[in-house]
N, C-alpha and C positions, 0 to 999 in steps of 0.2 A: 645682236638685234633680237626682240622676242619673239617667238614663235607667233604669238598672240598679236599683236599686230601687224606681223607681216599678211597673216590671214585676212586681214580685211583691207588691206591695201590695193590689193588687185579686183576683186569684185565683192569680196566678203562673205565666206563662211558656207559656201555649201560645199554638204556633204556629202560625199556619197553614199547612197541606202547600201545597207548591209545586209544583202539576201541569202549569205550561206546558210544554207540548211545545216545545222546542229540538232544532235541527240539531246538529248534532256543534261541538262547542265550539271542537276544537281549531284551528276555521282561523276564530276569531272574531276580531275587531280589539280593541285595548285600549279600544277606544273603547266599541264594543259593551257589550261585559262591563260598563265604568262608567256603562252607559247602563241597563242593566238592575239592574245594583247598586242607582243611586238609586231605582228605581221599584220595585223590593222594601223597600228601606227608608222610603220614604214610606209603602209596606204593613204596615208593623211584622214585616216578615219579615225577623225582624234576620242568620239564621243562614245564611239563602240566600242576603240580600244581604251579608254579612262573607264569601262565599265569591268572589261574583262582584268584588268589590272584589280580593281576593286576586288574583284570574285576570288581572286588569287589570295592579294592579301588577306580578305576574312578567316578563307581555308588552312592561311600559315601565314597567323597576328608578326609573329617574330623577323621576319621577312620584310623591313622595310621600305625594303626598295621598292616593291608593288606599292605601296600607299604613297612612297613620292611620286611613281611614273604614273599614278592614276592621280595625285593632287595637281601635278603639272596639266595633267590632259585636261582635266577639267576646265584647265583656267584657260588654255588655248579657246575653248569653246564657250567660254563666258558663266560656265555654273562655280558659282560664287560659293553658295552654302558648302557642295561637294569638296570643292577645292579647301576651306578652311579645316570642314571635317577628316580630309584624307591628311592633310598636313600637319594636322595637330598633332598627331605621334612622333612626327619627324622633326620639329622646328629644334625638338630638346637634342636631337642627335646632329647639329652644327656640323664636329667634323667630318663624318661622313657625309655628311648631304649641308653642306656649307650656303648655298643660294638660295635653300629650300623656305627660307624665313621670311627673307625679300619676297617670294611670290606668295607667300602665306599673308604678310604685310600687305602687300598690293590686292588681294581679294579680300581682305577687310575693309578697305576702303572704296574696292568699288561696289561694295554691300555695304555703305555708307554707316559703316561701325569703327566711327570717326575716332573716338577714345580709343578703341581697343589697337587700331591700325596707326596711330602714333605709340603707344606703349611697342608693339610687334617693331616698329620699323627701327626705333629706338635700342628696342634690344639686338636687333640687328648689326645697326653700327657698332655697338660696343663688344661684338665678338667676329666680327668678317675678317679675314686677315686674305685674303686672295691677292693675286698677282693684279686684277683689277679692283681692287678696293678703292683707290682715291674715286674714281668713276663713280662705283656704284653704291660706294658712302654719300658723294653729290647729290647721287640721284634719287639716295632717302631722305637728305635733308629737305630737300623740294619738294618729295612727296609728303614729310611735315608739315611743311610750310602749308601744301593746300588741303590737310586736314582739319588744321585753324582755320583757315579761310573760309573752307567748305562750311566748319561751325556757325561762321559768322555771315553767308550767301542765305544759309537756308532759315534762317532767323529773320529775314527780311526778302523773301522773294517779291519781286516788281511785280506792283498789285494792275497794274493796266497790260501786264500780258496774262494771257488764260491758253492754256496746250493741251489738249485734245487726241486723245488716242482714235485712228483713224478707226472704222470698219473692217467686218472682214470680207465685204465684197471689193479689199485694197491690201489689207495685211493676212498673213498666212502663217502658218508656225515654222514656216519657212525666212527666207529673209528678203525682206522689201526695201528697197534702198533708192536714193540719186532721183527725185520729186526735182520735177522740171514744171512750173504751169506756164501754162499756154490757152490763147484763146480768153474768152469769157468762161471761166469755173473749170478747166478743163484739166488735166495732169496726165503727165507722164512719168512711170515711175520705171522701176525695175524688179525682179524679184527670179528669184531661184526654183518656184513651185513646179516648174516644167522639168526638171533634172537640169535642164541648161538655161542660165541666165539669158532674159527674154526681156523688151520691153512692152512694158501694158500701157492702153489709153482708160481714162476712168473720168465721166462728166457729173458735176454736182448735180445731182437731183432738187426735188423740192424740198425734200427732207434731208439728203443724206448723200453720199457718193455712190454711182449706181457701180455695175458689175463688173470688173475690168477683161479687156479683152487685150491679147496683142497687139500693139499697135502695127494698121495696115503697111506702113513705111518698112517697118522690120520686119514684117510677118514671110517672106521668102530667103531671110537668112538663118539656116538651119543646124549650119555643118558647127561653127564655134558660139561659144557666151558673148552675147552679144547686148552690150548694157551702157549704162551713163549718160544718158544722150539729154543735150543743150542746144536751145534753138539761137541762133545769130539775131542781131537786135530784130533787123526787119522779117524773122520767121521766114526766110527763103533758101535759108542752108540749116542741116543738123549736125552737128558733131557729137559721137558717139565711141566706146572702147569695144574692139574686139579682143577676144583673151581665148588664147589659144594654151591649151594643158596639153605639155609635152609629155609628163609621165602621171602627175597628181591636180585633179584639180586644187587650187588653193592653196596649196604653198609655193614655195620657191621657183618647180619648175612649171608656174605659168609667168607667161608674160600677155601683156597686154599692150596694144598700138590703137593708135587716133583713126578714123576715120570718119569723110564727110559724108551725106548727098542733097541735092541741092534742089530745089523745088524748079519742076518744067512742067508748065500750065497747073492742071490740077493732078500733075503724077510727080512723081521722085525718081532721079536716077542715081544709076547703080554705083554702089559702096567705091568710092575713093579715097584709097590709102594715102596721108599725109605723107612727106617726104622722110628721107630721112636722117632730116638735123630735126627730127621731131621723135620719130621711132628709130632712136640709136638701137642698132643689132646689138642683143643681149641684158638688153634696159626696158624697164618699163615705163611708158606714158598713158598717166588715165586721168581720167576724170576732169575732161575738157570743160572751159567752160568761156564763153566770147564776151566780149563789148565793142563798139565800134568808138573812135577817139577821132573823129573828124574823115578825113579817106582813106582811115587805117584801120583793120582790123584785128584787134587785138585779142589773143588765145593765151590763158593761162589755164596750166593743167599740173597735173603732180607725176615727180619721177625720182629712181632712185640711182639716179644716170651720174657720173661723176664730175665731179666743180662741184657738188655742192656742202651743205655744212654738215651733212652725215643722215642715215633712212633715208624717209623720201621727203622731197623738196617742192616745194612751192616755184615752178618755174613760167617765162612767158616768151610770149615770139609774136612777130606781127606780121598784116602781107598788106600790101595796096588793094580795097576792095573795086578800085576797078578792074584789075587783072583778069582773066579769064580763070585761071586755076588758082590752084591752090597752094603758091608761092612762098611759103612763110620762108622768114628769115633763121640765122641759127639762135634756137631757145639763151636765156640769159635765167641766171639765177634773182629770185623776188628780194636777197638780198639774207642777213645774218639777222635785220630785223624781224623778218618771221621766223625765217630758218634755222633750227639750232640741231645737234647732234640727232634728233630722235627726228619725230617722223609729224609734216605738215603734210595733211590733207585737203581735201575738198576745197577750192575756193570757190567762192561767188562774190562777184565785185559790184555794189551798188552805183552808178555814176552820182545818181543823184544828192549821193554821200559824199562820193567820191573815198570810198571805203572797201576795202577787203573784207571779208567775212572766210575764216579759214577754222579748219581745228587741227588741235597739235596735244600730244604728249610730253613734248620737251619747253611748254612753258608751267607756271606754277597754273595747277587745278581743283576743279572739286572731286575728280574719279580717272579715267582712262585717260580719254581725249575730249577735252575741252574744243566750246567753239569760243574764238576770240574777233574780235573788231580791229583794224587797222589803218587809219585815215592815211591817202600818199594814192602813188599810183607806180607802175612798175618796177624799181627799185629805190624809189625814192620815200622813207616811210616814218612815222612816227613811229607811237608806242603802240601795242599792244595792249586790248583793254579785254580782259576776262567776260565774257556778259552775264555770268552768275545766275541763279536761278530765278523763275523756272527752265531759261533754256537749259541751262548743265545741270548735269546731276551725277551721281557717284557712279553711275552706269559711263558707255561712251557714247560720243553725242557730238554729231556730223552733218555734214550733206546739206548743211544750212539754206535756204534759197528762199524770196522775199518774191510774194507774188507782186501782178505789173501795177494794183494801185499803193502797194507801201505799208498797206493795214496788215498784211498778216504773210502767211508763209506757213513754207514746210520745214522738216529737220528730221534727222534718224537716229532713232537709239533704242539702245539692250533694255533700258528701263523698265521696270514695272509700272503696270501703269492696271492699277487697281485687281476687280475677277475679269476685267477684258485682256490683261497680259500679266499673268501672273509667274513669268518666268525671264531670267534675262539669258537665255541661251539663243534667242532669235534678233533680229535687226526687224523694228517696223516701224512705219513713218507717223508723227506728229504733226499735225497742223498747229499752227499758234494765230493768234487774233491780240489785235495791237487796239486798244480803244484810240478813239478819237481825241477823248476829253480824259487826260488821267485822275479820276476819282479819287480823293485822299483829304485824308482830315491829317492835318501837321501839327505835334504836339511839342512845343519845346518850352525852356525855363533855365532853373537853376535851383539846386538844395546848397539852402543857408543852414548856418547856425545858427539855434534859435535865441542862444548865450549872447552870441557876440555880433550876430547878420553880416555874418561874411558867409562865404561859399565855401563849401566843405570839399576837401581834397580827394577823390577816391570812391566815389560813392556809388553805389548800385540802385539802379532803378528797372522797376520790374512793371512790366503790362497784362494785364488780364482781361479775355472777353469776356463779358458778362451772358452768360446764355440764357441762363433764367434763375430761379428764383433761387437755386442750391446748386449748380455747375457754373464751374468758371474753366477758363482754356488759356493755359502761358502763351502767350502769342512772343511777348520781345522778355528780355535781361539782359542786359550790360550795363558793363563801367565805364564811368566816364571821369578822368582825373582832373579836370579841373570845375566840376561840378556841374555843369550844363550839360543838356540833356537834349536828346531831337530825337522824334520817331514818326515815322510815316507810318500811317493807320488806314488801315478801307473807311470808311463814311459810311454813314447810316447804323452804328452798332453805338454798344455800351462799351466802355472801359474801367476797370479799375487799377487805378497805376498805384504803385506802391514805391517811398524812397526810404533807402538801406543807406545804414552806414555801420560798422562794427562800433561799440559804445556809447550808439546810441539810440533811440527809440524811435522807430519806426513808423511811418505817416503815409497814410493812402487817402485817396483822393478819388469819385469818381464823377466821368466823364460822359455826356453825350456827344459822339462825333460827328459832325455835319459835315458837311461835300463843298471841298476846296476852303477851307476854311483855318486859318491856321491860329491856334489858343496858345498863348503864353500864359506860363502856372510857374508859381513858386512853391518850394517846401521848405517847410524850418522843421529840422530837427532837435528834439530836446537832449541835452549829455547825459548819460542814465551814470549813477554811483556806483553802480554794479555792471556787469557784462550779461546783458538782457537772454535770457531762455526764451521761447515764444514758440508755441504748439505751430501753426501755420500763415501762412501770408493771408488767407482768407480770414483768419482771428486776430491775431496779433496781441494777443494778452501778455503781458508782463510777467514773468515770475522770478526774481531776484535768485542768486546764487549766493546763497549763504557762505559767510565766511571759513576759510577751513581753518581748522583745529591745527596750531602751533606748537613743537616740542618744546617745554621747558626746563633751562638746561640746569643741573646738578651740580656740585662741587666737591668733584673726587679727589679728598682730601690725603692718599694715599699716593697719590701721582702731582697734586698741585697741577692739577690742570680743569679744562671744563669739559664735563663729559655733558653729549648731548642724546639722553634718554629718547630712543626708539618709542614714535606715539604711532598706534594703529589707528588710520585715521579711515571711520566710516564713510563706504564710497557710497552713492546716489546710485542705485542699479537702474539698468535699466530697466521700463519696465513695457510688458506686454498690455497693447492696448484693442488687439483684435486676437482673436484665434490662439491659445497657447498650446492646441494642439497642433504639433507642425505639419500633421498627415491631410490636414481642410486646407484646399488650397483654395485660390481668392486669386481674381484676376483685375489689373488696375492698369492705366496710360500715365507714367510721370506727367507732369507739366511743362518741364523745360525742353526743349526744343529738341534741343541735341539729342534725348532718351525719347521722345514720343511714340514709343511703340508701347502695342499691349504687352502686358506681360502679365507672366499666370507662376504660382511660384505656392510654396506653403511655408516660407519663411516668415515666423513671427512678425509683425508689425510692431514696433517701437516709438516710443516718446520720443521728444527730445532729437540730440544730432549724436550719431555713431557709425561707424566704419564697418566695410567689410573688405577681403583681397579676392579681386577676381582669378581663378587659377587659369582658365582657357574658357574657350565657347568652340562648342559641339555641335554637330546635327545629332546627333543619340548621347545620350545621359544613361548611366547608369549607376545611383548612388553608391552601390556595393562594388563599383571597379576597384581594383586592387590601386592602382595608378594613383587611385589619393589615400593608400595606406599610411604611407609617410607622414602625413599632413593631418591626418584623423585628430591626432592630441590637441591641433591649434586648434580648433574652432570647431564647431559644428559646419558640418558640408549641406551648404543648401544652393538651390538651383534657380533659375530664370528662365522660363521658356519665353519667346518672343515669335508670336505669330507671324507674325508679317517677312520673318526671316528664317523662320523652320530652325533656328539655331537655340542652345539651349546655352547661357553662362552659368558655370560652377565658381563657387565662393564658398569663403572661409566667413565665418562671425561670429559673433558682431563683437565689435570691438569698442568701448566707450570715445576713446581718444585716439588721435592722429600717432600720438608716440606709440604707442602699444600697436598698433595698427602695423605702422614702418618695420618693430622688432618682428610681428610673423610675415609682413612683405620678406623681409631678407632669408629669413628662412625659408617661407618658402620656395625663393630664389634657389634657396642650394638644395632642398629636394627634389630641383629637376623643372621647376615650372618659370622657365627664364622668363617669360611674357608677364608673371604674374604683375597686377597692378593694384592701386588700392583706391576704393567706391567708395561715396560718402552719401550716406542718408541724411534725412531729417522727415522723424515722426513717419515712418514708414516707406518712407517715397524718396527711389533712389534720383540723386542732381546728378552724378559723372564720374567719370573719374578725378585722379588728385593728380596734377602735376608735379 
């Protein structure tokens, strides 16, 4: 089971501050620094010790053990970029460090570097050979699967939810977790700020969320971490986790048990421990959460207690709510419908739905832990429905809870969430708002042929915001096979769609979208005689691919046979249409979804469509590394920095074509760069990778 989420299973990620007094670092021995790394991390101070690891391996590059035990640490604690950069030396050295690739693979996806983290995971499978390979071959096919997915969620995130990064008189660079509302505007959260996990009360202001203070109910429990807390339907009982660290906080040896108190007049009385077919000795039970089902009170909570389908489990137990105490019966497992080998957390169960709301790891996702949806009610369940973005996102993303009129809710996650969170190494809470009315203009149809007016097999249809007069923004792209087409669009904006087909000549169309309004549009395409060039989707001009030049053959009268004369056929180069000096760099945002980050680069700009091989992505670039010695002959080495990810990709190019492309992909395969993959431009501006 991973380190990384065991950590947040019991209360989540704090740390302990690290006050030893150190000399000045910089004249320490690589030895030192790894001598301290290990004795931090047998302290579960994974983020001190991932740094001293760090410090080690700079001092002794060859030494790669230090840059795995510091790429691992990182990822225990959520830094994404770190972890890619420390692992990048290590992914090419398999047999020694054999797993190191799957966690290299798993931080590029949950730094939502979708392309790069199916090529990693891919390369993965085709070299693991471990005593657990069928397992955790499984477990990259899945984590595939929700890389596609992931492409295809954030392409159409549901335009009637809006999520909200809370304040920081609620979030902290700490971790804020387990949003309980209560009351008219009011919440209960959790949060580690105090050194011991504490609950706070915080009431909506007129503007904003005011200051959070401990909540009075908790405020005399001092001795353990003391968090999660859920109020019973009628607000007259709390259920809440104590978590007691036997030797570390936050890993293994904490355990955490249930406890109630129950409202008498306008006081609370004192903390009562749940039984124990609830808090099995040696198990942990958290993250309670009630509904009441007629004159029963029903308690699901998560454990990693045994009966169940492997991690921690989605489990429930009930008691008569006339009883005096606190009775429950012995827990039952929520069933193999939610529960699979990895690890279900957090439930909150909607009656009104009559729905589960959980998140899990061990179903297919867009990043860590996904939240999902489950109509049924205690072991009895459907399916399982993803809720895709904006709730999920490459980060992990929990603790789901739906305030008491149904419009909106809380949720937790590592996420970035603009200059208000610009780090995924903390857990803080998200509000979400559900409109009333979902606002949407519905655009659908079908591309004909304009030859024959049948519908064309395969065709690509592309969306564009119109912003003004010379910016436009890829909002959608996809294919669709049997030629019809549908896209939800916000209302009140312009559109320019545009229909693709290979062979033939391309037709755009534009759009004003009105609110709730759904347009049916046809396209007919013309069959072009040639295989159509065209500068960009905002032009679309035409330019014929001239015929190539044919050997013609001789008759070698000597041999009685036909000899066929070698003709140099002049190539179409590519050509520069911005900056030919490569040293001016120039910073742009692709269009297509999947790439929408800034990128700053001084890679020529090019006409036309041509290729380059991605070798790795970096936190630090340095053109003159030896490491792309090898490779220097293929192609020119140019770079991509991308703000948004502090990561930099290195590449080979350019290449005119797909074939010539694949011949330096293979080789650079065997000078060591197994992740390498291969990026396809057009006219400057990179579309993805090439499956």
């Amino acid at each position: 089971m991973l380190k990384s989420t065991l950590l947040l299973l019991f209360v989540l990620l704090l740390q302990p501050v690290y006050a030893q007094e150190i000399e000045n670092q910089t004249k320490w021995s690589w030895k030192k620094h790894f001598k301290l790394a290990n004795e931090l991390y047998t302290k579960a101070q994974y983020e001190s010790a991932a740094e001293q690891y760090e410090q080690s391996w700079l001092k002794k590059p060859k030494q790669l053990e230090m840059a795995y035990q510091a790429g691992e640490s990182y990822f225990i604690v959520k830094n994404y970029n770190k972890t890619i950069e420390m692992l990048t030396p290590v992914v090419e050295e398999n047999k020694k460090f054999p797993k190191a690739g799957y966690t290299y693979a798993r931080a590029l996806k949950q730094n939502e570097q979708y392309d790069e983290a199916v090529a990693a995971f891919k390369a993965f499978t085709n070299i693991y050979k471990g005593t657990d390979a069928p397992n955790l071959l499984a477990n990259a096919l899945m984590e595939i699967e929700g890389c596609e997915l992931a492409k295809q969620y954030k392409l159409a995130p549901n335009p009637a939810i809006r999520i909200t990064h809370l304040n920081n008189n609620i979030n902290s660079k700490f971790t804020e977790f387990a949003p309980t509302p209560f009351g008219n505007d009011e919440i209960l959260f959790s949060s580690t700020k105090l050194s011991k996990a504490k609950v706070f009360k915080s009431q909506k202001g007129i503007k904003d969320w005011e200051e959070a203070t401990v909540a009075a109910q908790f405020a005399s429990m001092e001795e353990n971490h003391v968090c999660n807390a859920t109020f019973s339907t009628d607000e007259k009982r709390i259920y809440f986790t104590v978590c007691r660290s036997v030797e570390n906080w936050g890993y293994l040896t904490t355990r955490c048990e249930i406890y109630a108190i129950r409202r008498v007049g306008n006081l609370w009385s004192a903390p009562e421990r749940l039984n124990d077919k609830i808090n099995q000795e040696g198990f942990t039970a958290t993250q309670p959460f009630i509904v009441q089902d007629g004159n029963k009170e029903i308690l699901y909570f998560a454990s990693n207690r045994p009966g169940g389908q492997g991690g921690m489990d989605i489990w429930y137990t009930s008691r008569v709510i006339s009883d005096n105490g606190f009775d429950f019966e012995s827990p039952r497992n929520a069933g193999a419908r939610i529960n699979t080998a990895h690890n279900e957390i957090t439930p909150f169960y909607d009656v009104s739905e009559e729905a589960l709301y959980f998140s899990s790891d061990g179903h297919v996702g867009m990043g860590g832990l996904d939240i999902f949806k489950i109509k049924g009610k205690l072991s009895i369940w459907d399916k399982p429905i993803n809720l895709e973005s904006p709730y999920n996102s490459g980060a992990d993303d929990y603790f789901f809870v739906k305030n008491r009129y149904g419009d909106g809710g809380f949720l937790v996650s590592n996420r970035s969430a603009g200059s208000s969170k610009t780090t995924t190494t903390d857990e803080d809470i998200f509000e979400f708002k559900i409109s009333d009315q979902v606002q949407s203009f519905i655009l659908k149809g079908t591309v004909y042929s304009k030859d024959y007016n049948m519908p064309l097999e395969n065709v690509e249809v592309s969306v564009y915001e119109i912003l003004n007069e010379t910016e436009e923004r890829l909002v959608h792209r996809s294919s669709f096979e049997n030629g019809s087409y549908l896209f939800q669009l916000l209302p009140e904006r312009q559109y320019k769609v545009i229909a693709h087909k290979e062979g033939f000549q391309p037709t755009s169309k534009i759009f004003r979208a009105e609110n709730n309004v759904t347009k049916n549009e046809a396209f007919y395409l013309q069959k072009n005689q040639a295989i159509p060039v065209y500068q960009s989707d905002s032009e679309i001009p035409i330019v014929r691919t001239p015929p190539m030049p044919q050997p013609s053959p001789e008759l070698d009268t000597t041999s009685n046979t036909i000899k066929i004369e070698r003709v140099k056929i002049q190539e179409t180069k590519l050509k520069p249409t911005v900056n030919q000096n490569f040293e001016a760099e120039y910073v742009y945002t692709p269009k297509m979804s999947s790439e929408a980050f800034e990128i700053r680069t001084d890679a020529p700009r090019l006409t036309g469509t041509y290729y380059k091989v991605q070798l790795v992505a970096l936190a630090n670039f340095k053109r003159t590394d030896k490491r792309y010695d090898d490779v220097r002959n293929l192609g020119r080495i140019d770079y991509e920095f991308i703000k948004d990810k502090g990561l930099t990709r290195v590449l080979l190019g350019d290449y005119s074509n797909k074939e010539e492309a694949d011949g330096i992909l293979e080789t650079a395969t065997k000078k060591g760069f197994r992740n390498a993959f291969i990026v396809k431009y057009q006219n400057g501006e990179r579309l993805g990778m090439i499956k």
